[in-house]
N, C-alpha and C positions, 0 to 999 in steps of 0.2 A: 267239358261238363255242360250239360243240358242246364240253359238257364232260364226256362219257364218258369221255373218255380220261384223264382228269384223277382221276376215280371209279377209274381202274385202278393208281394210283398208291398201293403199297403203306402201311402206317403204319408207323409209328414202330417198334411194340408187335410188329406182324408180323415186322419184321425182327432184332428183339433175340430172337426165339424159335428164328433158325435155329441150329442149332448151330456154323455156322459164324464166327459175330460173338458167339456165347457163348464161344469160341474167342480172340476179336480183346479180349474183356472182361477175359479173365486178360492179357493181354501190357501192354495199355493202359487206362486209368482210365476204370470205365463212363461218367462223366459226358462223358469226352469221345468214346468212340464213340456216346453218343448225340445230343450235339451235333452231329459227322463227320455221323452218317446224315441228321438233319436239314438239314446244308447241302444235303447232296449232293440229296435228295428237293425245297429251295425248288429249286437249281438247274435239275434236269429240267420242275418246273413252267414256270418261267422258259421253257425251253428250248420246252416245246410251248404256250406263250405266244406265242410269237415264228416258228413254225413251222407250215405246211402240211401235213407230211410225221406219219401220224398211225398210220406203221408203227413209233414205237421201242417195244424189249420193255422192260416195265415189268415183266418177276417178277422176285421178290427174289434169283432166283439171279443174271440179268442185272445188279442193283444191287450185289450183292456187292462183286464189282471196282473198281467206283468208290469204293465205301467205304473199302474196302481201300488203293486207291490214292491218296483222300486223309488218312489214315492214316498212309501211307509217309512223303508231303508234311510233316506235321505234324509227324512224329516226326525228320524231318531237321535238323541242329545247323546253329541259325539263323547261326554262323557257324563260319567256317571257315578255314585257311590259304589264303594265296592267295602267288603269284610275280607281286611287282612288276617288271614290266619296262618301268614309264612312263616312267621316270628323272624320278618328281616323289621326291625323297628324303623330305622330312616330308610325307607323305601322309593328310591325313585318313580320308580312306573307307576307306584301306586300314589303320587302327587306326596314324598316326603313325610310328611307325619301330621296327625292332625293338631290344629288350633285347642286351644285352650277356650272358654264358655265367653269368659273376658272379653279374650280377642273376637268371637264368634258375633258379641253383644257390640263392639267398639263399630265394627264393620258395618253392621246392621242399622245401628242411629245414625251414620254418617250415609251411608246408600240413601234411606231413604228422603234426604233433605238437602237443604244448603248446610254447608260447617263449615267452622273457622279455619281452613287449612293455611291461608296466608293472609291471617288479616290478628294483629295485638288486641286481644277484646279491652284491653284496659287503657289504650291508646284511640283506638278506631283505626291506626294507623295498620301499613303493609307489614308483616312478620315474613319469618321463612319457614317454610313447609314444615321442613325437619328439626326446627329449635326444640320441645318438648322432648322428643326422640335422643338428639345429641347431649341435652342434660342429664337425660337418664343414662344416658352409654357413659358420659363422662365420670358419671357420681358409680357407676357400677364396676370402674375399668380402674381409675385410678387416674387415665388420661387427661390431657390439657383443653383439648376439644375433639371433636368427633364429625361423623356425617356421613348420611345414608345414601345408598346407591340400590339399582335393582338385583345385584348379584354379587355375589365375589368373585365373580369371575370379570364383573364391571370396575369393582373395587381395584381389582390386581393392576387393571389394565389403565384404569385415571391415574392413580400412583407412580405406575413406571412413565403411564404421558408426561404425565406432571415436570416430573421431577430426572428424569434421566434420558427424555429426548434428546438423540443424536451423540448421547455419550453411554460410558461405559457401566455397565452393571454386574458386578460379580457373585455368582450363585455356585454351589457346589455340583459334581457331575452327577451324586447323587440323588439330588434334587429337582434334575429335568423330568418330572411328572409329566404325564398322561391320566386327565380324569375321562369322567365321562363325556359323551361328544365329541371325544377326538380334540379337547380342549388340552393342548399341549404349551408347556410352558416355555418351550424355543418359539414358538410361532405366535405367542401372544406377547414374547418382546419384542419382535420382528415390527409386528401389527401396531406396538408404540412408538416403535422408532429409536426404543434402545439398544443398543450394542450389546450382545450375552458377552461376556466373558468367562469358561468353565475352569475350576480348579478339585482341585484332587483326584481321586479316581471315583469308581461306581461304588467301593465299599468303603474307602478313607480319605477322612479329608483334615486335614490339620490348619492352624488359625496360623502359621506360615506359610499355608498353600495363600490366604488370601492376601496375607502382609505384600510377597510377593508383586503376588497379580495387582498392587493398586498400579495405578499411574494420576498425570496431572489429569486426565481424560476421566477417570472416575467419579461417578456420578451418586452408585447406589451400591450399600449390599444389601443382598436379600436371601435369606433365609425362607426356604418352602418347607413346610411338616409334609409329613410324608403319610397326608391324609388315606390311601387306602391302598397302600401297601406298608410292607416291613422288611428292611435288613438283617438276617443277623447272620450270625459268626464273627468272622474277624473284621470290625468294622470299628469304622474311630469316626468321631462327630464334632464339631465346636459348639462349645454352648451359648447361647444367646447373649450369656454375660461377657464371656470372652470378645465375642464379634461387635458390643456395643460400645467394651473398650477400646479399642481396632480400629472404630469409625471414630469416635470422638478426638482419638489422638492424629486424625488423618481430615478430620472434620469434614466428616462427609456422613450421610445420613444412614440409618441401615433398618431394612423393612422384615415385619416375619409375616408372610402368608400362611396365616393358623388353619385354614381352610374350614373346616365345622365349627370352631369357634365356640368353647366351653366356657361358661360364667361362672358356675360352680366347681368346687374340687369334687369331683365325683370318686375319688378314695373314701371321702367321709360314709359312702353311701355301700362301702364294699366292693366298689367297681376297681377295676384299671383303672390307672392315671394317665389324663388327658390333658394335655397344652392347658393351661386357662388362662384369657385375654390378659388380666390382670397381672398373671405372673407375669408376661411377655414384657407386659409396661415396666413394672418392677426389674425387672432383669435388666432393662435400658435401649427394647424400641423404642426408634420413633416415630416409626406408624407402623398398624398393626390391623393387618385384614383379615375379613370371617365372614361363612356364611349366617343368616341369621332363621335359617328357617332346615337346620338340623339338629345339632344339640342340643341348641338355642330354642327351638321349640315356637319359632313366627311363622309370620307368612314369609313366602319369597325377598330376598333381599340383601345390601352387603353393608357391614357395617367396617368404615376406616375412622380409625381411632389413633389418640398422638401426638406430637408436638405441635400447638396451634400454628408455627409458623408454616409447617407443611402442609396443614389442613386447609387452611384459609388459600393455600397455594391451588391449591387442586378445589377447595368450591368454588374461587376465580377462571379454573378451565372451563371453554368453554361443551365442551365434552362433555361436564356434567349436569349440563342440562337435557342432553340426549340421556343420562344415564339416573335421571329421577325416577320419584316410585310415584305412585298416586295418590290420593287418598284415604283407597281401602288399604293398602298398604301401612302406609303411614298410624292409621288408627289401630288396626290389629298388632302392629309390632309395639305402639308404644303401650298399648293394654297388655304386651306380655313381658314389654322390659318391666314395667310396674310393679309383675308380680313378684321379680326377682329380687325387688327389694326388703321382702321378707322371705330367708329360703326355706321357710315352712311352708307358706303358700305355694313356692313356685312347686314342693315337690309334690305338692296335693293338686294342685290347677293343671299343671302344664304334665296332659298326656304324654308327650315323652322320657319326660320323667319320671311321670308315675309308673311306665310299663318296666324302666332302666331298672327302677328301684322295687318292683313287686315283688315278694315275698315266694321264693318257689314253694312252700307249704298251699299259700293261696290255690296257686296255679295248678298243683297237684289234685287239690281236693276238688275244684270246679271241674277239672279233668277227670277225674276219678267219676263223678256226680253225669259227665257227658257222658259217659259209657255204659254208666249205670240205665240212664235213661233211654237210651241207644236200643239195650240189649232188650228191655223191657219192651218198648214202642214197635220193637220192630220182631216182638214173638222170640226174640233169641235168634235171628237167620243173619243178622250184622254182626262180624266178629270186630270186635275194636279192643285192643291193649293199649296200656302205657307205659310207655318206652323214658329211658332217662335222655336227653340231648341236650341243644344247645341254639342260642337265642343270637342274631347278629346285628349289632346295632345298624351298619349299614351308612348309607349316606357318606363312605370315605373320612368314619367317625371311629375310634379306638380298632386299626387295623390288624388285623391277627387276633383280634382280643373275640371268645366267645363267653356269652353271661347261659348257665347251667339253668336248664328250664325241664318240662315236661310234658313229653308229644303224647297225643294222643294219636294212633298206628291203627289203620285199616288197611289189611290186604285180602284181595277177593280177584276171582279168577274175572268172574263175569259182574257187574264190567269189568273191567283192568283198572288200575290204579290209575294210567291216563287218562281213558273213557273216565270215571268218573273227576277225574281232575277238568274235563274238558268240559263234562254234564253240570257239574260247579259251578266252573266260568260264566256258564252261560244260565246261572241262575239270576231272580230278577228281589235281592242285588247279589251280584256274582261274587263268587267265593275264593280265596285266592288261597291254597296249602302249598306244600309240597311233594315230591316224588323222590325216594328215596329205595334204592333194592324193591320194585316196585311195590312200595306201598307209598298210601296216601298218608302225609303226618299233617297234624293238624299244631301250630304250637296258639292255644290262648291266652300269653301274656300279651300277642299283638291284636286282639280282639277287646274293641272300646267297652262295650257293655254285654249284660245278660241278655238284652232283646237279640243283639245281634249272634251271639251263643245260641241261643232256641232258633233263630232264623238258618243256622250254618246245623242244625240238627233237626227239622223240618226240611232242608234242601235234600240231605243224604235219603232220610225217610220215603221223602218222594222217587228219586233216582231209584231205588232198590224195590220197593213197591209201589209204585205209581201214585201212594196219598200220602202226602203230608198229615200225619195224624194227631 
């Protein structure tokens, strides 16, 4: 290959001297407009690597722009609001589900100042982060004490440190989950140092599979829900009461990893029945792990809950101090455990609940009202129907379980259900549906407010005729 043209490919040094990227030096940090121009310079290499075509201009006024624009690129907020309209309710990619006003307001006083996060205001003395927080799990749960961590998947793993390093733990074979991230629950006993011990098979497992499997080496059993899958057919379980009396007669401790972690009986609300913390304590854990920011409706976080003498065992590890939350943390989950102390509030406050529990009549007739105004706005050339379907909670929360809702259904040739799924995405803020037998469905029980409904109907308007009208 001729590599003149390669020779005309400006330096580094050349182009940091225009003044125009002297320019780009004061807005953004030199080291990274000079990395920027170095992409941008392998890139063009690359490019006439791979090309015939031996007319691109290489002056540095031509390269400007590119630089510029990957600049733009870089400098853009890696994330961003977005309007769920998949009707997946606990939605991971789309950051879980949102906060509550509460939790939104707790966050906000404490960002912007100092606050009491470890200091007794009625003492002047040192406190713990999580005391406010652990009363309220405690008075909410039934439990003896409690104490917050950043995840449950933090929670799972201080537990089993705690308490069952270098000894044995018996769990059923059904029970070896895989959630999300490849977080597997053989490898995160491994990673504490406890011993797995598996009993039953993949569909049956009987509370003489574990009598069995104890020994003087047994440390823990543990009980995993089988947050986002399900078994059925011919399949036999032990129930929490069973395995509590088990351990007691064997005096050894025994944990249920609730995984989503439901406060309320969500049957009262018409729903499926979901594990509730409470029940679990009642039944006769003695610690009981959850996330707090799926059905629970916080920010990120895990809550272990349980006999104080366990707890206090495990906030003594020193692990749990890698494994604390912050402050913004801390203020928003204790502004949403709060709510749950009246459960009329929480179902009125805490968006995930409100969407759990919304009335498919609601849903129907704003959907109906979407299409209406669709077909009007847009001259009658947008065909949109409503379809009967179904809503998923998500987040490895009531697995197999669908809550009956009501899509709103667009399909059209030009663009394609993808094209505009993809024209969506990339609206500003991007719109998330689904594709279905190529159509787009829209479902609005996961859509927070009306602005954002007129905003996801203003986006379509645009895409199909070029105005927003």
């Amino acid at each position: 290959m001729d590599k003149k043209e390669f020779r005309n490919i400006p330096s580094v040094s050349a182009l940091l001297e225009m003044p125009e990227v002297s320019e780009l030096c004061a807005s953004y940090s030199r080291p990274l407009v000079v990395s920027t121009i170095r992409e941008v310079l392998d890139g063009l290499r690359e490019s006439i690597a791979g090309s015939e075509n031996t007319d691109t201009d290489l002056s540095p006024p031509a390269i400007l722009p590119l630089v510029k624009g990957r600049l733009l690129e870089r400098g853009k907020l890696p994330i961003k609001r977005v309007i769920n309209a998949s009707g997946v309710l606990v939605h991971t990619g789309l950051g879980r589900t949102p906060l509550a006003a509460e939790a939104i307001k707790g966050i906000k006083e404490v960002a912007e100042g100092y606050c009491s996060l470890e200091v007794d205001l009625s003492t002047g003395k040192r406190s713990s982060r999580g005391e406010h927080i652990e009363a309220l799990a405690v008075a909410l749960t039934g439990a003896e004490a409690a104490m917050v961590v950043n995840n449950n998947a933090a929670a799972v793993l201080l537990a089993l440190d705690t308490l069952a390093r270098d000894k044995e733990v018996i769990i059923s074979r059904s029970q070896l989950v895989e959630i999300g991230g490849s977080f597997r629950m053989p490898e995160v006993m491994a990673k504490s140092g406890a011993i797995m011990v598996e009993v039953g098979t993949t569909n049956r497992t009987y509370i003489s599979d574990y009598r069995r499997a104890i020994t003087p080496g047994t440390a823990l059993l543990l009980d995993v829900h089988s947050s986002n899958f399900r078994i059925v057919g011919f399949t036999a379980s032990v129930k929490m009461e069973e395995l509590a009396r088990l351990a007691r007669e064997f005096e050894i401790p025994v944990m249920h990893d609730l995984g989503s972690g439901a406060l309320l009986n969500l049957e009262t609300y018409g729903l499926p029945h979901e594990p509730t913390v409470e029940e679990s304590i009642r039944a006769g854990a003695d610690i009981v792990t959850f996330s707090t920011d799926k059905l629970l409706g916080g920010p990120q976080g895990g809550l272990i809950v349980g006999k104080k003498r366990f707890v206090g065992l495990m906030k003594a590890n020193p692990l749990a101090r890698a494994l604390r939350v912050d402050k913004l943390t801390v203020a928003a989950l204790e502004a949403t455990l709060r709510l749950y102390t009246d459960s009329s509030a929480s179902t009125q406050h805490l968006p995930i609940l409100r969407m759990l529990t919304r009335p498919l009549k609601d849903i129907e007739e704003e959907s109906l009202q979407f299409i209406k105004e669709l077909s009007k706005r847009s001259g009658g050339s947008i065909a949109a129907t409503l379809e009967d379907g179904a809503s998923a909670v998500g987040g490895g929360s009531l697995p197999g379980e669908e809550i009956p809702t009501k899509l709103i259904s667009i399909s059209t040739e030009k663009p394609s259900a993808q094209e505009l799924s993809d024209r969506l995405r990339q609206n500003d803020p991007p719109v998330f549906g689904r594709i279905e037998s190529d159509r787009l469905l829209l479902d609005l029980r996961t859509v927070s407010n009306k602005e954002d409904v007129a905003e996801i109907l203003n986006a379509i308007l645009k895409i199909f005729t070029g105005v927003a009208r």
